[in-house]
DSSP file (Angstrom, degrees, kcal/mol; ACC not computed):
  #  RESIDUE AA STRUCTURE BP1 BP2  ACC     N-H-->O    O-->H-N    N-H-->O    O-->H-N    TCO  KAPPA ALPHA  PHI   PSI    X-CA   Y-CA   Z-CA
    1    1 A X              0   0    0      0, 0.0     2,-0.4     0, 0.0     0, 0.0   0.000 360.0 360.0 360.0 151.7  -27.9   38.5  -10.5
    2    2 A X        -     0   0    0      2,-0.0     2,-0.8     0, 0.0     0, 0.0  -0.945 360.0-139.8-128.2 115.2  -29.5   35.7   -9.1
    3    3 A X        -     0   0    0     -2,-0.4     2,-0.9     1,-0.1     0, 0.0  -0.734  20.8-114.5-137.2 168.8  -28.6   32.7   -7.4
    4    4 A X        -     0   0    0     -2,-0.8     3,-0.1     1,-0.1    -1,-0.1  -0.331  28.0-135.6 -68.2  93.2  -29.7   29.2   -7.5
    5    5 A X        -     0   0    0     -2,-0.9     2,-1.0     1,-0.1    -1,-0.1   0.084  22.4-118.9 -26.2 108.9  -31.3   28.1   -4.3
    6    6 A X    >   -     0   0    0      1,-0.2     3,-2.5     2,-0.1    -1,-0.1  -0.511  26.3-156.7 -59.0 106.5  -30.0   24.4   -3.1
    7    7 A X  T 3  S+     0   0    0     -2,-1.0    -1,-0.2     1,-0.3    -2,-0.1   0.484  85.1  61.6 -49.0 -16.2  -33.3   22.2   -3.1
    8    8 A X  T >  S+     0   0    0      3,-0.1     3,-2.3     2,-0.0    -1,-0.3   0.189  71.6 154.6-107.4  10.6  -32.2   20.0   -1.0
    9    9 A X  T <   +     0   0    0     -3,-2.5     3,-0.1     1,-0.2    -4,-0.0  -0.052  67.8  33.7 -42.7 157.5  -31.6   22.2    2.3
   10   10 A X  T 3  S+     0   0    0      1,-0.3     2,-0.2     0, 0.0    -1,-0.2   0.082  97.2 106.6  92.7 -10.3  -31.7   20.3    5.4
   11   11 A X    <   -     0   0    0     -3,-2.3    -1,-0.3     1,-0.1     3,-0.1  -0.672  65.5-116.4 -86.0 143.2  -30.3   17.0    4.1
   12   12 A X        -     0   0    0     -2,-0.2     3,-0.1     1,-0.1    -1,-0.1  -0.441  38.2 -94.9 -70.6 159.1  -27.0   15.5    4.5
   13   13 A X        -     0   0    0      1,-0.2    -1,-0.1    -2,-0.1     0, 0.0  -0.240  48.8 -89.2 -59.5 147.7  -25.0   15.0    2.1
   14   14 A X        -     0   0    0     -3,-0.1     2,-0.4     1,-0.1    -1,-0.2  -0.241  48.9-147.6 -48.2 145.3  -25.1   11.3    0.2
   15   15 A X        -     0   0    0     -3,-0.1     2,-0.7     0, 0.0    -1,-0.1  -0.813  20.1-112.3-115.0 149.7  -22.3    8.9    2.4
   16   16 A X        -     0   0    0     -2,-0.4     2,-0.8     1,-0.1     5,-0.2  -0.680  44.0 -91.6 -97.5 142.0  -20.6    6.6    0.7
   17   17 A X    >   -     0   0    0     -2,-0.7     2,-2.5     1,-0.2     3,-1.7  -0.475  15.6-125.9 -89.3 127.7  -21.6    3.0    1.5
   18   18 A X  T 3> S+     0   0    0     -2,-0.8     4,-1.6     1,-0.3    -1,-0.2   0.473 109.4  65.7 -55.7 -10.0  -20.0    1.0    4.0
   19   19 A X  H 3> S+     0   0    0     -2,-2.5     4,-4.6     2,-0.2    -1,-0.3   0.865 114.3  42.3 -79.2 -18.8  -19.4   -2.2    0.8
   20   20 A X  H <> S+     0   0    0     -3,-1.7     4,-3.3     1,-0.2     5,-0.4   0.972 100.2  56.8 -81.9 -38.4  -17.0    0.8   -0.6
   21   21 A X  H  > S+     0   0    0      2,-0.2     4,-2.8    -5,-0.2    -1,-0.2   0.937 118.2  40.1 -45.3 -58.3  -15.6    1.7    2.3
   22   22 A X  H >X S+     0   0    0     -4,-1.6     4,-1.0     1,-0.3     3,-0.9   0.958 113.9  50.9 -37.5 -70.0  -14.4   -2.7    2.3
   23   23 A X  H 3X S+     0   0    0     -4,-4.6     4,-1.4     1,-0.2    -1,-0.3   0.688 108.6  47.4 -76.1 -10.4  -13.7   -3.0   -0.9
   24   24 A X  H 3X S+     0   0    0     -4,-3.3     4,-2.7     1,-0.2     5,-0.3   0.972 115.4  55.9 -61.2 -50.6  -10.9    0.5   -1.0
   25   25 A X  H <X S+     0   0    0     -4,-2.8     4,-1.5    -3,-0.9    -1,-0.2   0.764 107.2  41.9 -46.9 -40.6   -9.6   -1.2    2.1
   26   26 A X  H  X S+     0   0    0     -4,-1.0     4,-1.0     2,-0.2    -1,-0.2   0.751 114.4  53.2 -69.3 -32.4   -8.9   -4.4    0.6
   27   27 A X  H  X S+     0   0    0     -4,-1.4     4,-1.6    -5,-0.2    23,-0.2   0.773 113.6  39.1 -71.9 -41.2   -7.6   -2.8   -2.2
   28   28 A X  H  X S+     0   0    0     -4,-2.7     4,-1.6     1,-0.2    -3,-0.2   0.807 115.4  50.2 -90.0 -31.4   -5.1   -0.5   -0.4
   29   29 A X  H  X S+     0   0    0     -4,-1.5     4,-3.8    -5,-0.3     5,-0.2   0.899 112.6  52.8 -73.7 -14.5   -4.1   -3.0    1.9
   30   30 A X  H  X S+     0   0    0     -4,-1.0     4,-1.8     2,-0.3     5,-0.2   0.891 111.8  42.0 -43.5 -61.1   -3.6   -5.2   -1.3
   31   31 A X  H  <>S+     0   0    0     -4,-1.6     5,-0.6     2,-0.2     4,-0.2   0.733 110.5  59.0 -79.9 -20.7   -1.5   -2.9   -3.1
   32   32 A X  H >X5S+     0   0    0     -4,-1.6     4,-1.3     1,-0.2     3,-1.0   0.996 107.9  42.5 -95.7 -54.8    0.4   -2.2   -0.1
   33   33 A X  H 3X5S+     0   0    0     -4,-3.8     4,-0.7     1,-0.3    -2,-0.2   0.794 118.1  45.7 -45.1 -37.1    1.5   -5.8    0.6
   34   34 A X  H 3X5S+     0   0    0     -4,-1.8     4,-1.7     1,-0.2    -1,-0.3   0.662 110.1  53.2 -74.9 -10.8    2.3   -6.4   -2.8
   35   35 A X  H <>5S+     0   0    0     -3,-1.0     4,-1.1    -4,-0.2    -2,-0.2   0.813 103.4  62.3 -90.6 -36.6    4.2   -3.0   -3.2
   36   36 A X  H  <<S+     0   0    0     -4,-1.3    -1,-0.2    -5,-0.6    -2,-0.2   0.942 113.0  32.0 -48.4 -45.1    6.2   -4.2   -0.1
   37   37 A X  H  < S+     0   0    0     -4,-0.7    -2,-0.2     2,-0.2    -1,-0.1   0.941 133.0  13.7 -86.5 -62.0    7.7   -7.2   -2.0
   38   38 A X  H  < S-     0   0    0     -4,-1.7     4,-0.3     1,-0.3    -2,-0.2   0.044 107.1 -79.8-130.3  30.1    8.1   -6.5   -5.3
   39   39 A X     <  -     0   0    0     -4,-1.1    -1,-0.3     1,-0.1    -2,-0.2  -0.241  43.4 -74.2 118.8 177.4    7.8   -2.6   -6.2
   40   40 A X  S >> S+     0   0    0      1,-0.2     4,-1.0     3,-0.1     3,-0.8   0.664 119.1  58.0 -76.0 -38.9    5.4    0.5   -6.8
   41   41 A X  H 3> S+     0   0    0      1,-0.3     4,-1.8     2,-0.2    -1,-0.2   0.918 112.2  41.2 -61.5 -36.4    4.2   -0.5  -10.4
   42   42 A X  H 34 S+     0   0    0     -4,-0.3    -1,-0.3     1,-0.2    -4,-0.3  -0.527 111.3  56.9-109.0  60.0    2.7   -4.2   -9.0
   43   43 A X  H <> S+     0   0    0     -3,-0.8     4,-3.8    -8,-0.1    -1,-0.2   0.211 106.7  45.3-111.1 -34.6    1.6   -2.6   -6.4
   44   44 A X  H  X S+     0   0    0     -4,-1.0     4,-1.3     2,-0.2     3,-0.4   0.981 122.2  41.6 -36.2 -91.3   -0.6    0.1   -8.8
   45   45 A X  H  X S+     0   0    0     -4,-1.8     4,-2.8     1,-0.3    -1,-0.1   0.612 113.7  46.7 -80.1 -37.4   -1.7   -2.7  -10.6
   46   46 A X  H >> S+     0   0    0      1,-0.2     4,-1.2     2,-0.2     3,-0.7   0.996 114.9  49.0 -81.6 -50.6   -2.5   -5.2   -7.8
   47   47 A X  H 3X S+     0   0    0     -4,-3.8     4,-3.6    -3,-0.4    -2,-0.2   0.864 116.5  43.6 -59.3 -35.5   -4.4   -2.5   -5.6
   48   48 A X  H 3X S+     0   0    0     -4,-1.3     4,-2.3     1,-0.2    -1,-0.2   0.711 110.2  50.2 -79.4 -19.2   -6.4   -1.5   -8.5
   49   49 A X  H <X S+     0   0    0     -4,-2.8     4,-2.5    -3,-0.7    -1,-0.2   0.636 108.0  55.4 -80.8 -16.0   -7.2   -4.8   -9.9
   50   50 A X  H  X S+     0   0    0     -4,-1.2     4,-2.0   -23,-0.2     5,-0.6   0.837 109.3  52.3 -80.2 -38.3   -8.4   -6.0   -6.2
   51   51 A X  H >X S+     0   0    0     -4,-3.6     4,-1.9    -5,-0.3     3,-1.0   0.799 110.5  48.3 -36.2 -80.6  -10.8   -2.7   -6.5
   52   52 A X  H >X S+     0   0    0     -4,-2.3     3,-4.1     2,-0.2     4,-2.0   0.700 113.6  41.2   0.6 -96.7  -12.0   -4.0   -9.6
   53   53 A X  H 3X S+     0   0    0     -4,-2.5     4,-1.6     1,-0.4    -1,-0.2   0.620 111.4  63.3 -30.8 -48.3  -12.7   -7.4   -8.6
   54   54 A X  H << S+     0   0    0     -4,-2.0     5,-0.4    -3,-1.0    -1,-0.4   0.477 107.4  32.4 -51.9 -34.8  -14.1   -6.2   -5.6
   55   55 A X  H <X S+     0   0    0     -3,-4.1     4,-0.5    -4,-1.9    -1,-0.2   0.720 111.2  62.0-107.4  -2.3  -16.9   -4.3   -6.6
   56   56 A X  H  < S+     0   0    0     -4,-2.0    -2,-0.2    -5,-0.4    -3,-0.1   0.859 114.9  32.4 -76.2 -35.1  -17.6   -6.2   -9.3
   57   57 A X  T  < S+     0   0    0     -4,-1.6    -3,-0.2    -5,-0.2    -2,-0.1   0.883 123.8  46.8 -72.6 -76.4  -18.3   -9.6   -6.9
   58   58 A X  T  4        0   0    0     -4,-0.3    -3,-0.1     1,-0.3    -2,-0.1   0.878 360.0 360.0 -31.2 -61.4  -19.7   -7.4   -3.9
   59   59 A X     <        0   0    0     -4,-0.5    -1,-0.3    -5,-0.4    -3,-0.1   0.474 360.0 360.0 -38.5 360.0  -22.1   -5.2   -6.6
């Protein structure tokens, strides 16, 4: 059996790039002030709609 030889040795891995890094951060701190006031569902909703927004302007 044989196995399949990585092509890429000697590279790093892909990083993720620092505009994601923002916009998850905005997002969590988003949902976590909104989760603070008024519960765990609009906090869901609010973190995931700043993601949204957020890579859709940045992008």
């Amino acid at each position: 059996m044989t196995t399949r030889r990585d092509t890429r040795t000697g590279q790093e891995p892909e990083r993720l790039p620092l505009r994601w890094a923002f916009i998850l951060l905005t997002g969590a701190l988003a949902g976590v002030g909104s989760g603070l006031v008024a519960g765990p569902a609009v906090a869901i909703g609010t973190g995931l709609a700043v993601v949204g927004l957020g890579h859709r302007v940045i992008s």
